[in-house]
PAVEXLUM-324346 format. One line per field, with one value per residue: residue number from 1; residue in one letter; x, y, z of N, C-alpha, C, O in turn. Coordinates in Angstrom, 1 decimal, padded with zeros to 4 digits, m for minus. Example, Ala and Ser with C-alpha at 12.3 -4.5 7.8 and 13.67 -1.06 7.14 Angstrom:
residues 2
num = (1:2)
residu = (A:S)
n_u = (013.2:012.8)
n_v = (m005.7:m002.2)
n_w = (007.8:007.1)
ca_u = (012.3:013.7)
ca_v = (m004.5:m001.1)
ca_w = (007.8:007.1)
c_u = (013.2:012.9)
c_v = (m003.3:000.0)
c_w = (007.8:007.9)
o_u = (014.2:013.4)
o_v = (m003.3:001.1)
o_w = (008.5:008.0)
end
This chain:
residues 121
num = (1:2:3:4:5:6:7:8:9:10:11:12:13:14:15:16:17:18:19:20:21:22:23:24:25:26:27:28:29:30:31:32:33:34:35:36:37:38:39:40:41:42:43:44:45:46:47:48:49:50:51:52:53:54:55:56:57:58:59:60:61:62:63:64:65:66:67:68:69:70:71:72:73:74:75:76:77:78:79:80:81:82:83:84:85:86:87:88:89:90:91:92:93:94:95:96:97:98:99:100:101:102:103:104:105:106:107:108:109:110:111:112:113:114:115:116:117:118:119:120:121)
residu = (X:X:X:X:X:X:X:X:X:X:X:X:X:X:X:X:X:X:X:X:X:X:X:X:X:X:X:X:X:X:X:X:X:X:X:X:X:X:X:X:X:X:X:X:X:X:X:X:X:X:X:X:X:X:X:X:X:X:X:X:X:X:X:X:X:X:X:X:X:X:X:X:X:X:X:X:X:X:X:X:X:X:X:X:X:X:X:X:X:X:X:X:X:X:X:X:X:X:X:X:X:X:X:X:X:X:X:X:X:X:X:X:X:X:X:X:X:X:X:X:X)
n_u = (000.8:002.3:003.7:001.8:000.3:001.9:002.4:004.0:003.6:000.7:001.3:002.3:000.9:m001.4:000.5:001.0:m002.1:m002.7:m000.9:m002.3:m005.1:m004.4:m003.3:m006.1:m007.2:m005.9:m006.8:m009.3:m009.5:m008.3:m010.3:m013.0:m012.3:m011.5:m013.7:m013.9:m011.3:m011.5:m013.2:m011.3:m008.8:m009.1:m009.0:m010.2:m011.8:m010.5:m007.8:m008.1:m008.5:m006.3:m004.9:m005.3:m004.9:m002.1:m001.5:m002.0:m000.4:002.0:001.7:002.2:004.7:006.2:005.3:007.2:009.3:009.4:010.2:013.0:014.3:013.0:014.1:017.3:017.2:015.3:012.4:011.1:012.7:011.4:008.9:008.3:009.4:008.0:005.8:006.4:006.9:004.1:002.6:003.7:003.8:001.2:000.2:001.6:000.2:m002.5:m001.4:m000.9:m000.7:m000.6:m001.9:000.3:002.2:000.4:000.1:002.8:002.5:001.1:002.0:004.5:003.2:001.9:003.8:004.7:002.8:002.9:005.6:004.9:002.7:003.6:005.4:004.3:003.5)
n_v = (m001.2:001.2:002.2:002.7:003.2:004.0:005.9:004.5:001.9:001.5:002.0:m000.5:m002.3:m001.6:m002.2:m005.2:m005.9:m005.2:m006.7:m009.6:m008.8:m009.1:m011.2:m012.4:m011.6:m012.0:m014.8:m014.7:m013.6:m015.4:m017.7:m016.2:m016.3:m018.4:m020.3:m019.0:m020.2:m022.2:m021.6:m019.9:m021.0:m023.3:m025.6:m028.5:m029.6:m030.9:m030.2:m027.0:m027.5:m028.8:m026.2:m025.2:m026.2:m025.9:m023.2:m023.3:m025.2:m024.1:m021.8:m023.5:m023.4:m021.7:m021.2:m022.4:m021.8:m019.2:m019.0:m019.3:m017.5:m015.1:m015.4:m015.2:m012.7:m011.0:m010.1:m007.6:m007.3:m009.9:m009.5:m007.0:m008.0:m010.1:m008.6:m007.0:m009.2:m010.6:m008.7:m008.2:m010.5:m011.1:m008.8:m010.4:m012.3:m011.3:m011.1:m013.6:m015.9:m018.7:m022.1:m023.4:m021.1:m020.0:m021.8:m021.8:m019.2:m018.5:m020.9:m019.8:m017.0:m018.7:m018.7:m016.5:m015.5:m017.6:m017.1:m013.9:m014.6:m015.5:m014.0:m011.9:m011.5)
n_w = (000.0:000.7:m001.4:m003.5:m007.3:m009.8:m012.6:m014.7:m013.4:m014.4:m017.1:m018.2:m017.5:m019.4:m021.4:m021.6:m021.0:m023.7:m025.2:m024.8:m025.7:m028.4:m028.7:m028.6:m030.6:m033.1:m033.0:m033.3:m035.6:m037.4:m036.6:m038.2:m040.7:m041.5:m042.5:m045.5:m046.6:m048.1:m050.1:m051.4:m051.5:m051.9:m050.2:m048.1:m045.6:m043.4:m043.8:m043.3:m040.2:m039.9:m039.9:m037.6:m036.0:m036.0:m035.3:m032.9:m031.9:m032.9:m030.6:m027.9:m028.1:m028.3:m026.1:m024.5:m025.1:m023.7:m021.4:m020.8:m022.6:m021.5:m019.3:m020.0:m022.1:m020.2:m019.5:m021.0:m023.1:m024.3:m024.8:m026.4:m028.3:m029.1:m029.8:m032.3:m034.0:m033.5:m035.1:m037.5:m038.5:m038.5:m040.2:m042.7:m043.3:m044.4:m047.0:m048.0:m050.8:m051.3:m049.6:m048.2:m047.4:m045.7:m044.1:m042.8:m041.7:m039.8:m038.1:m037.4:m036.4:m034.5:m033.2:m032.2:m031.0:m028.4:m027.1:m026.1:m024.1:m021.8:m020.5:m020.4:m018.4)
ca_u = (000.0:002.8:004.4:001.0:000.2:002.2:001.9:005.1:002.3:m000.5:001.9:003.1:m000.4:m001.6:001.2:000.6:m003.3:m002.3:m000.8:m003.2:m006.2:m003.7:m003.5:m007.3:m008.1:m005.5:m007.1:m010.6:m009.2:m008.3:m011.6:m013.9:m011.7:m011.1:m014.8:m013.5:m010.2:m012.5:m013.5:m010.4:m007.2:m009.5:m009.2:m011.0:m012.3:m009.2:m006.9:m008.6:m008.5:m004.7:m004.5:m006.2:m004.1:m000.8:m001.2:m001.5:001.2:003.2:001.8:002.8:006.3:006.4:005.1:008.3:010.9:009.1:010.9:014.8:014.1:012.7:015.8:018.3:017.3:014.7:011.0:010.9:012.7:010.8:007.5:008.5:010.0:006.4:004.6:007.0:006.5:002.7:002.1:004.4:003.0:m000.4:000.2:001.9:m001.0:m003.0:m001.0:m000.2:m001.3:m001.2:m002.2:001.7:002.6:m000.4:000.5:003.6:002.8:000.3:003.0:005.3:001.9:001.6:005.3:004.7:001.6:003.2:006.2:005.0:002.1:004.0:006.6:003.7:002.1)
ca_v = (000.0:002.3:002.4:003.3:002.6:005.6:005.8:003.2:000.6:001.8:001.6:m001.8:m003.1:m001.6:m003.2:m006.9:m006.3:m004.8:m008.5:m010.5:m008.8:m009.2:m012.3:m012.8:m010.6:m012.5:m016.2:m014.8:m012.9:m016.8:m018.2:m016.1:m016.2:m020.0:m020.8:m018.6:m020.3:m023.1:m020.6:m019.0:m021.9:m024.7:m026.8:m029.1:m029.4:m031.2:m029.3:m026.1:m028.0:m028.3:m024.9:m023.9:m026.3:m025.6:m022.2:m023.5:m025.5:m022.6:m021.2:m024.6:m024.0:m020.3:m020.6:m022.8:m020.8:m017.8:m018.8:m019.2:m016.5:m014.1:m015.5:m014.4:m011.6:m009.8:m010.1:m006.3:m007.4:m010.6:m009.0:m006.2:m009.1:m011.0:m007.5:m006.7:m010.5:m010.9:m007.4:m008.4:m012.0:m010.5:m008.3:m011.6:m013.3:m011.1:m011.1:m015.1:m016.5:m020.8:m022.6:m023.7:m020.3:m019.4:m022.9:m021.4:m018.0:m019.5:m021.4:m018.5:m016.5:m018.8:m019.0:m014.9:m015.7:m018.3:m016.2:m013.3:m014.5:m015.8:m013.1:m010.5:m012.0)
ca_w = (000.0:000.5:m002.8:m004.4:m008.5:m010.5:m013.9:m015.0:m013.6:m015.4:m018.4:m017.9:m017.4:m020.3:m022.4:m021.5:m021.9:m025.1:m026.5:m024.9:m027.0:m029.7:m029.0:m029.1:m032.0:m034.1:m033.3:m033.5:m037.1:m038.1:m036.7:m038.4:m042.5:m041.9:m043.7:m046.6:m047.3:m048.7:m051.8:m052.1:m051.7:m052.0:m048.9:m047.1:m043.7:m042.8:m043.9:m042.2:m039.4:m039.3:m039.9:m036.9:m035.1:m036.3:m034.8:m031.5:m032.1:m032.5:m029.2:m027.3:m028.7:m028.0:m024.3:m024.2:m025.6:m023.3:m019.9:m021.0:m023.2:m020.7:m018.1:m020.8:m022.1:m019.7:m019.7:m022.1:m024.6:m025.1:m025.1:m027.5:m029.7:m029.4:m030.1:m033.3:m034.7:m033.7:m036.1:m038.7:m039.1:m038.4:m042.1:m043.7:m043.1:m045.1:m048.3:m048.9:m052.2:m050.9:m048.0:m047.2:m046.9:m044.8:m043.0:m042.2:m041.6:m039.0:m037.3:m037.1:m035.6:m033.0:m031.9:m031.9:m029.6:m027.7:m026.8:m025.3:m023.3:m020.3:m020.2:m020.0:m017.0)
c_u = (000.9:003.7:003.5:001.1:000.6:002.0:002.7:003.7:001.5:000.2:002.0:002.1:m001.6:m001.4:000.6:m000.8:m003.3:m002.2:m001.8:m004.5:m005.3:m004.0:m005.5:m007.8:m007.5:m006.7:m009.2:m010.6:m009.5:m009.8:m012.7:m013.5:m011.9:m011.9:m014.1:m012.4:m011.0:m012.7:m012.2:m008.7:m007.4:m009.1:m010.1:m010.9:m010.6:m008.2:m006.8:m008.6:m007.3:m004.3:m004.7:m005.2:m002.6:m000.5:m001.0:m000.4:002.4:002.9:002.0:004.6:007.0:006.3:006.7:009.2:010.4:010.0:012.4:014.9:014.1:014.0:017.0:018.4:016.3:013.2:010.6:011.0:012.1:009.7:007.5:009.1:008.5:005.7:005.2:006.4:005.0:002.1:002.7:004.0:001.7:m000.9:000.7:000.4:m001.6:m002.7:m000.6:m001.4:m001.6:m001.0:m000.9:002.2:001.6:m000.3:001.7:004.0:002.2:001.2:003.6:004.3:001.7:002.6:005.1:004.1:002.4:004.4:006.2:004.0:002.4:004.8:005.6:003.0:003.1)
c_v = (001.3:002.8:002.5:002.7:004.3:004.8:004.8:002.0:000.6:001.7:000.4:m002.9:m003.0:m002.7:m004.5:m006.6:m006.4:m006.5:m008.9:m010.0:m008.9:m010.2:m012.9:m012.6:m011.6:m014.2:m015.8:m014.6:m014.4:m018.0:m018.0:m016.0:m017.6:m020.9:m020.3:m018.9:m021.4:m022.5:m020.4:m019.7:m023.2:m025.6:m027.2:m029.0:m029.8:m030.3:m027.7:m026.6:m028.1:m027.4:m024.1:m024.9:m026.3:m023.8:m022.1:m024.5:m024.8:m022.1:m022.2:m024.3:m023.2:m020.6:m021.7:m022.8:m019.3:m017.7:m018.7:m018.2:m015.1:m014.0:m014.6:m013.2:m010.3:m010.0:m008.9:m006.7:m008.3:m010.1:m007.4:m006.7:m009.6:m009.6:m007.3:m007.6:m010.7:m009.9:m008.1:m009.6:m011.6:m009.9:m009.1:m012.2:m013.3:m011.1:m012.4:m015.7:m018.0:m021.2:m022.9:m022.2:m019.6:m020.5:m021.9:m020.3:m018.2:m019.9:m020.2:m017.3:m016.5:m019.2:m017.3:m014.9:m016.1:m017.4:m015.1:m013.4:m014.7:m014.8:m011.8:m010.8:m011.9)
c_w = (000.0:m000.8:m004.1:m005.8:m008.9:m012.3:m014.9:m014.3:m014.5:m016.7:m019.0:m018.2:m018.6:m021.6:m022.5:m021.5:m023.0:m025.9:m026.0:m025.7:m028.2:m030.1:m029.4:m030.1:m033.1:m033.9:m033.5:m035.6:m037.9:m038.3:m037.5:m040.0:m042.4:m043.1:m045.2:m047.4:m048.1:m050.3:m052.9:m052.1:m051.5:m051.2:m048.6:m045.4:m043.0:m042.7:m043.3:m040.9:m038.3:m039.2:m038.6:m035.6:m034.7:m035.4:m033.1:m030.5:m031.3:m030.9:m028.2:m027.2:m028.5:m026.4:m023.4:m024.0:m024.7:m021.9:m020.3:m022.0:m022.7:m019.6:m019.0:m021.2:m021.5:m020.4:m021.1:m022.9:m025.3:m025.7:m026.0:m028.5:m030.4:m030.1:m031.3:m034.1:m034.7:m035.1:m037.4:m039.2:m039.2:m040.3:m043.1:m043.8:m044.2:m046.9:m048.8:m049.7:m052.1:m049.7:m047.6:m047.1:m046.0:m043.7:m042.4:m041.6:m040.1:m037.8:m036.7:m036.0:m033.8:m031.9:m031.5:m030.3:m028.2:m026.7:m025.8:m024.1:m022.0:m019.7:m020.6:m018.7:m016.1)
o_u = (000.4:004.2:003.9:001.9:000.0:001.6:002.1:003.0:001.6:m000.6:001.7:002.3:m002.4:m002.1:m000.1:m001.1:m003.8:m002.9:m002.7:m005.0:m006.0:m004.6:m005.9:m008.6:m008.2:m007.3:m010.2:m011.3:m010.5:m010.2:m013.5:m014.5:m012.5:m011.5:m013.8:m012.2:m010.7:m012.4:m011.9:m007.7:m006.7:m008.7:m011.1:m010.2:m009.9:m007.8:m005.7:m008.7:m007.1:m003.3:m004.4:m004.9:m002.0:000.7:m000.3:000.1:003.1:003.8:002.1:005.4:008.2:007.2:007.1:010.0:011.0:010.5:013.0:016.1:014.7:014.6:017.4:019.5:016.3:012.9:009.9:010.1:012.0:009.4:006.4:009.3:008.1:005.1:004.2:005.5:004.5:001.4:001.9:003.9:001.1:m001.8:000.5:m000.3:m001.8:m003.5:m000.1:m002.6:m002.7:m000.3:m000.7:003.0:001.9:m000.5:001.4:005.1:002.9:001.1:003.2:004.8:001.5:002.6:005.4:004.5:002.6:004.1:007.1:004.0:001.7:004.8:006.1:002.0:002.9)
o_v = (002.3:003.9:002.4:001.8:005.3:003.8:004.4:001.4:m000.3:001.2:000.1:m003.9:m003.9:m003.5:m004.9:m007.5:m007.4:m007.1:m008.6:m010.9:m008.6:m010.6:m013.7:m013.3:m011.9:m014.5:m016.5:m015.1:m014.7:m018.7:m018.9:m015.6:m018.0:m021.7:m021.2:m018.3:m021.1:m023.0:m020.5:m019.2:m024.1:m026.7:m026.5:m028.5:m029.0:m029.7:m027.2:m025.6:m027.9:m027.2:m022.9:m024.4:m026.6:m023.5:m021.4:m024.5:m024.7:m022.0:m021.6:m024.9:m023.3:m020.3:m021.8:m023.3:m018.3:m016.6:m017.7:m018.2:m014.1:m013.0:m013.5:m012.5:m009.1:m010.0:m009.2:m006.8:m008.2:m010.2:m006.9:m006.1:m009.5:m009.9:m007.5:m007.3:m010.9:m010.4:m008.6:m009.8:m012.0:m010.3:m008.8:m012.4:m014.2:m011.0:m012.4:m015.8:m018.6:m020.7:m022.6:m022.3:m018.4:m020.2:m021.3:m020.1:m018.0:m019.4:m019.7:m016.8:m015.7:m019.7:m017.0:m014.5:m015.4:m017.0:m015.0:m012.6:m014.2:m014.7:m010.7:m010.2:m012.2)
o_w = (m000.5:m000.8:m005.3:m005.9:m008.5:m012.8:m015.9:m015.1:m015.4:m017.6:m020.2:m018.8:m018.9:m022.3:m023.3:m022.3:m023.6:m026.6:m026.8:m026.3:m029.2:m031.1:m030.3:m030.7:m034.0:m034.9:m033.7:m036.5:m038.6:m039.2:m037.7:m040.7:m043.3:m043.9:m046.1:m048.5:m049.2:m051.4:m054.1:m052.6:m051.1:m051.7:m048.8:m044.5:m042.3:m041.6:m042.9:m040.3:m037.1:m038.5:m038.4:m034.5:m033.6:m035.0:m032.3:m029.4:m030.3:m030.1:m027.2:m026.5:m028.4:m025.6:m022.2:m023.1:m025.0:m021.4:m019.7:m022.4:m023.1:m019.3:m018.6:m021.0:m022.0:m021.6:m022.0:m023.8:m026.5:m026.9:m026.1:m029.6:m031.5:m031.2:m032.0:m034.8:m035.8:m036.0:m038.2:m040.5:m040.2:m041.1:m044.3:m044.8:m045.0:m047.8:m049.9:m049.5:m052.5:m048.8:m046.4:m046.2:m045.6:m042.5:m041.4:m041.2:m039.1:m036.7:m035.6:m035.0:m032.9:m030.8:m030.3:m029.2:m027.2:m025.5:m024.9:m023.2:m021.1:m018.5:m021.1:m018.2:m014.9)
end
């Protein structure tokens, strides 16, 4: 109680909400296009299916790499690593032409995800 909430809290707490709706916004982004890759890169159910689990993949693989990552080089810089990578995969996403480069953009996605969510909490 005596060292009060200044505004470096309120910053801090912001940030780490910040990814985590990132993080939601991106896997809601993928949930609600997923129907439409069907039209537009001809898949099947299946294959939508892996797509949707390949991302959480990545976030299994990220929330792995988030602790000896965070030990080494500092909780900040992970989570301004994750926040650079989440955006920048976020804008790949939208520009791939075939499902293996949206497989893999995906992957990469959900190492972004994976990454910073431990090392913002």
């Amino acid at each position: 109680d005596d060292l009060g909430l200044g505004s470096y809290q309120v910053l801090v707490v912001m940030f780490c909400s910040g990814l985590m709706l990132a993080d939601g916004a991106m896997m809601l982004m993928l949930s609600s296009i997923v129907g439409a890759l069907d039209q537009e890169l001809q898949v099947g159910e299946i294959t939508r299916g892996v797509l949707v689990s390949m991302s959480f993949g990545g976030m299994l693989v990220g929330n792995l790499m988030s602790g000896p990552l965070s030990s080494r080089h500092g909780r900040w810089w992970v989570c301004m690593a994750s926040t650079l990578l989440l955006s920048f995969f976020g804008l790949v996403c939208s520009i791939v032409k075939t499902f293996p480069q949206l497989f893999m953009v995906q992957i990469c996605l959900g190492l972004a995800i994976g990454v910073g969510g431990p090392a913002s909490v």
